[in-house]
C-alpha positions as CSV (number, residue, x, y, z in Angstrom):
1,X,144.7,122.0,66.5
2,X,145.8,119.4,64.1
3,X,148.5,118.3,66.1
4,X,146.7,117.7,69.3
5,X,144.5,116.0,67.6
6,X,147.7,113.6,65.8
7,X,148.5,113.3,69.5
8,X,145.4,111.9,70.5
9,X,144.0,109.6,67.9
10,X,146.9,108.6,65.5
11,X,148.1,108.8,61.9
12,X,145.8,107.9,59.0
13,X,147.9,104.8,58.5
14,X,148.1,104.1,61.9
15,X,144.3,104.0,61.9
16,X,144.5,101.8,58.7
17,X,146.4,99.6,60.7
18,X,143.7,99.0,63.2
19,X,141.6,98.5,60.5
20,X,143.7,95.7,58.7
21,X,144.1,94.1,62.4
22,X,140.5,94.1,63.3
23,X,139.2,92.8,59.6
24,X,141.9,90.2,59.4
25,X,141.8,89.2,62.6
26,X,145.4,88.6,63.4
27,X,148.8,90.9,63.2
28,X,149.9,88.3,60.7
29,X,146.6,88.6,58.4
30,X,147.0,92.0,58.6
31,X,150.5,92.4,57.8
32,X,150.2,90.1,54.7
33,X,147.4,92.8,53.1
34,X,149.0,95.5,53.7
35,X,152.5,94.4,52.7
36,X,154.1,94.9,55.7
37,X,156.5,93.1,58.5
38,X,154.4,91.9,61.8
39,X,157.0,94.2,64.2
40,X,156.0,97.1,61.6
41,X,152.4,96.2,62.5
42,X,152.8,96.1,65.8
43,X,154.7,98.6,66.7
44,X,152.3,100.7,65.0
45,X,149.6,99.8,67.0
46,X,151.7,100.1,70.1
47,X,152.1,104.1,69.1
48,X,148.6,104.5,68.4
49,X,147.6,102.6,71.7
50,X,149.9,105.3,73.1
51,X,148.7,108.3,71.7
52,X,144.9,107.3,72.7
53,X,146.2,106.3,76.6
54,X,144.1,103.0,76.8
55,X,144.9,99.5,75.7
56,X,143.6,98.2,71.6
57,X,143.4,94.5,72.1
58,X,144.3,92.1,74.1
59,X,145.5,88.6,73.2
60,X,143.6,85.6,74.4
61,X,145.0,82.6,73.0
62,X,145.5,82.8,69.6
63,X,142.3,85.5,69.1
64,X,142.8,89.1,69.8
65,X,140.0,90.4,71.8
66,X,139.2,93.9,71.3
67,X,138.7,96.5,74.3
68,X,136.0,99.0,74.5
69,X,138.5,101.5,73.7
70,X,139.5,99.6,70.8
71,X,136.0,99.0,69.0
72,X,135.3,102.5,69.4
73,X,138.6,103.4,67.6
74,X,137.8,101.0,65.0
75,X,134.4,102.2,64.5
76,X,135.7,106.1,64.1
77,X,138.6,104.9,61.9
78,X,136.1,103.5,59.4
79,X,134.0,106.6,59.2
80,X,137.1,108.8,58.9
81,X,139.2,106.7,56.1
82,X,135.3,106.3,54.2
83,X,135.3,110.5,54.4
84,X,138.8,110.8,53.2
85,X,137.8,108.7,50.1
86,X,134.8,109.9,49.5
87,X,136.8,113.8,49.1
88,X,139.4,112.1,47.2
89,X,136.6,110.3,45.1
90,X,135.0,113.7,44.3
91,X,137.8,115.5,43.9
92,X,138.8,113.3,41.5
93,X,135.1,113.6,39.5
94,X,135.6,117.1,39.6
95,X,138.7,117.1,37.4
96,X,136.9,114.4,35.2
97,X,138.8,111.6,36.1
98,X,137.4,107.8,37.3
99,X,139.4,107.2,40.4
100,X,139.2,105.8,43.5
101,X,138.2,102.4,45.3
102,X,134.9,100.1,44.6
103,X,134.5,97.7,47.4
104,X,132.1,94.8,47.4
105,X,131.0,92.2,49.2
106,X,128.8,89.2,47.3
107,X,127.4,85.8,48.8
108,X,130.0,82.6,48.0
109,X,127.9,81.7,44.9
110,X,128.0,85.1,43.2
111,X,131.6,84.8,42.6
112,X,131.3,83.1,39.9
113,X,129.7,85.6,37.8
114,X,131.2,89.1,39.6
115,X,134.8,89.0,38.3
116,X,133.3,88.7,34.8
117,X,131.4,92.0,35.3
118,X,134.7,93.4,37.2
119,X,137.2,92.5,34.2
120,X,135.4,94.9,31.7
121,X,134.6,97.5,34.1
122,X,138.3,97.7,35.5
123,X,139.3,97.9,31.6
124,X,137.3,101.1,30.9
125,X,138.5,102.7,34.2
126,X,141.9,101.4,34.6
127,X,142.7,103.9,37.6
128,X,140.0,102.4,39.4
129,X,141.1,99.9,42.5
130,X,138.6,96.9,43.5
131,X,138.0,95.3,46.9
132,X,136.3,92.2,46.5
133,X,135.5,90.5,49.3
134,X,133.3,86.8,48.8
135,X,131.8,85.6,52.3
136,X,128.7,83.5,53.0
137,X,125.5,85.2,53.4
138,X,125.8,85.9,56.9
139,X,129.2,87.4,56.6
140,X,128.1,90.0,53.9
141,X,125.0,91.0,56.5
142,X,127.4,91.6,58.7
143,X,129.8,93.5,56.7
144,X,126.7,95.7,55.7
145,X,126.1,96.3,59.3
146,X,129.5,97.3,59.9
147,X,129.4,100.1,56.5
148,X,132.4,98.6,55.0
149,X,131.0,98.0,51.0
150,X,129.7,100.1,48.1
151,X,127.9,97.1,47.2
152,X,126.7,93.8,48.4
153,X,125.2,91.1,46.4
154,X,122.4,88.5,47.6
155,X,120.5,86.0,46.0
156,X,117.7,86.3,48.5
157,X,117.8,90.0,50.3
158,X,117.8,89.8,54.3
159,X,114.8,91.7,55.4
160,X,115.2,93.9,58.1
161,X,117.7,95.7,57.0
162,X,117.6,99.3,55.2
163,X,118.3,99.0,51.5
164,X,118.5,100.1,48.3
165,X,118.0,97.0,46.1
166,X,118.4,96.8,42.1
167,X,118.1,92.8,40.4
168,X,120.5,92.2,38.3
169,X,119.7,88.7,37.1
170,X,118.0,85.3,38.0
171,X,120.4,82.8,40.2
172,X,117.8,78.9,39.5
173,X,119.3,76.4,42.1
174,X,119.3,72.8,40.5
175,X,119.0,69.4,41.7
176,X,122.8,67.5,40.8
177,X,124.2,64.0,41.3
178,X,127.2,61.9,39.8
179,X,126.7,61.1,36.4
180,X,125.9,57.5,37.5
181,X,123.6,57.9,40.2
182,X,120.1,56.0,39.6
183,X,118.3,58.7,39.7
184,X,119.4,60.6,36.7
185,X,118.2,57.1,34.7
186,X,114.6,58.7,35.2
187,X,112.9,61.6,33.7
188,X,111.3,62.8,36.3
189,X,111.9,62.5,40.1
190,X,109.6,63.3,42.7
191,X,110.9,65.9,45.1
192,X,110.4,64.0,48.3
193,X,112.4,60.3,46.6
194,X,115.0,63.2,45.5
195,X,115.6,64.1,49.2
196,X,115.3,61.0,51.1
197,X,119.2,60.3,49.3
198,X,122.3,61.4,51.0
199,X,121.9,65.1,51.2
200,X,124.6,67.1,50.7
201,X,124.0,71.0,51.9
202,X,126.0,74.4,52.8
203,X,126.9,76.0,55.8
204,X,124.8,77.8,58.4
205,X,124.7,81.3,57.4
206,X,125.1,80.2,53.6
207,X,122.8,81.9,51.0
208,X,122.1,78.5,49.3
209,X,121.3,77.1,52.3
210,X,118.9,79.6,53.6
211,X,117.0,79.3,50.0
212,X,116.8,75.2,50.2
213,X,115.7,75.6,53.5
214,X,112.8,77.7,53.2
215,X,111.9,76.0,50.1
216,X,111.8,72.7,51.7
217,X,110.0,74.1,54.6
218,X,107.2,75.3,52.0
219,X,106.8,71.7,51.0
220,X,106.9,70.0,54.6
221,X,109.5,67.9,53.3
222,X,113.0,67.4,55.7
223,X,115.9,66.4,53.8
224,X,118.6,63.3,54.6
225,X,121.0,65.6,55.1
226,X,124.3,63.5,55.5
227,X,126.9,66.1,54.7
228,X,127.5,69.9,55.6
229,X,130.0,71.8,53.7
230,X,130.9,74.6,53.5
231,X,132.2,75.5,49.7
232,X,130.4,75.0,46.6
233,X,133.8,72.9,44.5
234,X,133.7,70.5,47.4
235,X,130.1,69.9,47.2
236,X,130.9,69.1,43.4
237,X,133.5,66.8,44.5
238,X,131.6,65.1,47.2
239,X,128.7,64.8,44.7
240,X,131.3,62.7,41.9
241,X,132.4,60.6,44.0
242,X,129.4,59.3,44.8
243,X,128.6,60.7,48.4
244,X,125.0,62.3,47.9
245,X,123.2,64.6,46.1
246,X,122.6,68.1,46.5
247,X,121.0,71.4,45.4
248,X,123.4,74.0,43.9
249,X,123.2,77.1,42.0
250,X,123.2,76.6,37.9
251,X,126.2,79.1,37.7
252,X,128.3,77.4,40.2
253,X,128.1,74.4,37.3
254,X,128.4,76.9,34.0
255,X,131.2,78.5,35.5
256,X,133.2,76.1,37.3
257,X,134.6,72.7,35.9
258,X,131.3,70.6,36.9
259,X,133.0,67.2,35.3
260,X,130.7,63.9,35.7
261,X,127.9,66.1,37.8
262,X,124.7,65.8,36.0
263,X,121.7,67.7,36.9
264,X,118.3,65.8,37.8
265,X,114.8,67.1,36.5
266,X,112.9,67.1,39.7
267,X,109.6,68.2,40.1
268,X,109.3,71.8,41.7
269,X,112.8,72.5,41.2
270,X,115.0,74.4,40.0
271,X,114.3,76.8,43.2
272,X,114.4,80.6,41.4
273,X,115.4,83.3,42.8
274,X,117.4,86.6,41.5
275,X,120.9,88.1,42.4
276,X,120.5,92.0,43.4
277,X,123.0,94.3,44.3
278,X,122.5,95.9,47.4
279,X,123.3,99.3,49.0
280,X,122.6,101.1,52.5
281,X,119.7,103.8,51.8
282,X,121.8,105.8,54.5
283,X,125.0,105.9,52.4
284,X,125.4,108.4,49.7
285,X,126.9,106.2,46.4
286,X,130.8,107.7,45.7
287,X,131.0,109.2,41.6
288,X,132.6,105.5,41.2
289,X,129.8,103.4,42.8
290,X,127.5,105.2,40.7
291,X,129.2,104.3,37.6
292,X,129.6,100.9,38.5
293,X,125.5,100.8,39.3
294,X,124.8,102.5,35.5
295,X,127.3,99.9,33.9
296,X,126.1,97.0,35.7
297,X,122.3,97.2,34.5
298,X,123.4,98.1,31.2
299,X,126.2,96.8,29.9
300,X,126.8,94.1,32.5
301,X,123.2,92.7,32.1
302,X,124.2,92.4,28.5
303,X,127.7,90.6,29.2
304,X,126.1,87.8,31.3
305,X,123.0,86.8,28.9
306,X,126.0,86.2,26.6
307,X,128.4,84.3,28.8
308,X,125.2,82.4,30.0
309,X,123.5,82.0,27.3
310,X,120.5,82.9,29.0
């Protein structure tokens, strides 16, 4: 039985592979995070295209374009390599040991904060591997839709969607400018001078965004927006050198290097909000994800109110 089956749908790594490919989104990518050679890759997914009798992927310019066949595959590969680490997960709980993967996904802003909960956690359970994945909002919704995390971390959780939610901690987006800017000369500035300046805002699909938008919507006030970028550091940058203003999150400044940005007391600002971490209510937590849960609202809640001075 086993082999007929081998015949039919592949090797484990084989469906790894397919995996790497699809998530990457080239041969290349997916060469480069597994540690292999591209003809390795390849030829790989040539056997397994083989051994299921209908075409993967086909290239279309310089994007592969999966088949029916192939998003199928890719869809059955997930849920078998999840069950084979879930039994290796357990197995491993059963003879008292921590092993296994933890895999999570967290909006752009949050990695500023998650590797500082990850570096004490990975010291206590040393056998423990980490996939940590930072997208914008969007991305991670997706990414929950396609089962790939333990975890997933928002700011503002997506409604709609079937979760288990647990805050961790507040995430106060603040008004910022160069150093020099007129405005920071006044104590207070209204909200609606603040945002007729150069507006500098993330992308669609960005967390930050979505929370300025719907903020700004609440107070019938449209924005100058002059600028749309999409990473946090170049916002910073744009900011110093004298390009706008904008609204970022207060740990994008206490953990990056925020040099000559200044942040500006305006009125109804900062926007609050709280980072959770999020989990599918359909998705049993591994023995590993369940530590990680009890550790982060314990120990981890007490790790950032020091490195935050909250």
């Amino acid at each position: 039985m086993a082999s007929r089956l081998h015949a039919h749908i592949g090797t484990f790594r084989q469906l790894e592979i397919l995996l790497a490919v699809y998530d990457g989104g080239s041969i290349k990518a997916a060469a480069e995070s597994l540690f292999l050679t591209q003809p390795t890759v390849s030829m790989q997914l040539k056997k397994l295209s083989e051994a299921i009798g209908l075409p993967l992927y086909q290239q279309v310019g310089r994007k592969l374009q999966f088949t029916d066949a192939g998003l199928a595959t890719v869809a059955t590969s997930r849920q078998i390599l999840q069950q084979c680490e879930a039994l290796d997960m357990h197995l491993s709980n059963l003879r008292g040991l921590k092993s296994g993967t933890l895999r999570i996904s967290c909006a752009t802003t949050a990695k500023y904060f998650i590797p500082h909960l990850l570096g004490p956690f990975c010291k206590q359970y040393p056998g423990i591997d980490i996939q940590f994945t930072v997208a914008n909002r969007q991305q991670v919704i997706e990414r929950y839709e396609q089962g790939v995390d333990d975890f997933f971390v928002f700011s503002y959780v997506p409604e709609g969607l079937d979760l288990e939610v647990r805050e961790f901690m507040s995430n106060d987006l603040v008004a910022i400018a160069n150093s020099e800017h007129p405005l920071t000369k006044h104590k207070k500035v209204s909200l609606k001078a603040f945002c007729q300046e150069n507006f500098i805002i993330r992308e669609e699909g960005s967390g930050t965004r979505y929370a300025i938008e719907r903020f700004l919507q609440s107070k019938n006030i449209t924005p100058n927006v002059r600028m749309t970028i999409a990473s946090n550091e170049a916002i910073i940058h744009s900011v110093l050198s004298g390009m706008g203003v904008s609204i970022l999150s207060a740990h994008t400044l206490a953990f990056g290097d925020s040099y000559n940005v200044k942040v500006i007391d305006v009125e109804s600002l900062p926007i609050q909000s709280k980072w959770s971490f999020c989990w599918a209510k359909s998705k049993q937590l591994s023995p590993i994800a369940k530590v990680f849960l009890d550790y982060v609202a314990n120990e981890g809640k007490d790790l950032m109110t020091k490195v935050l001075k909250l």
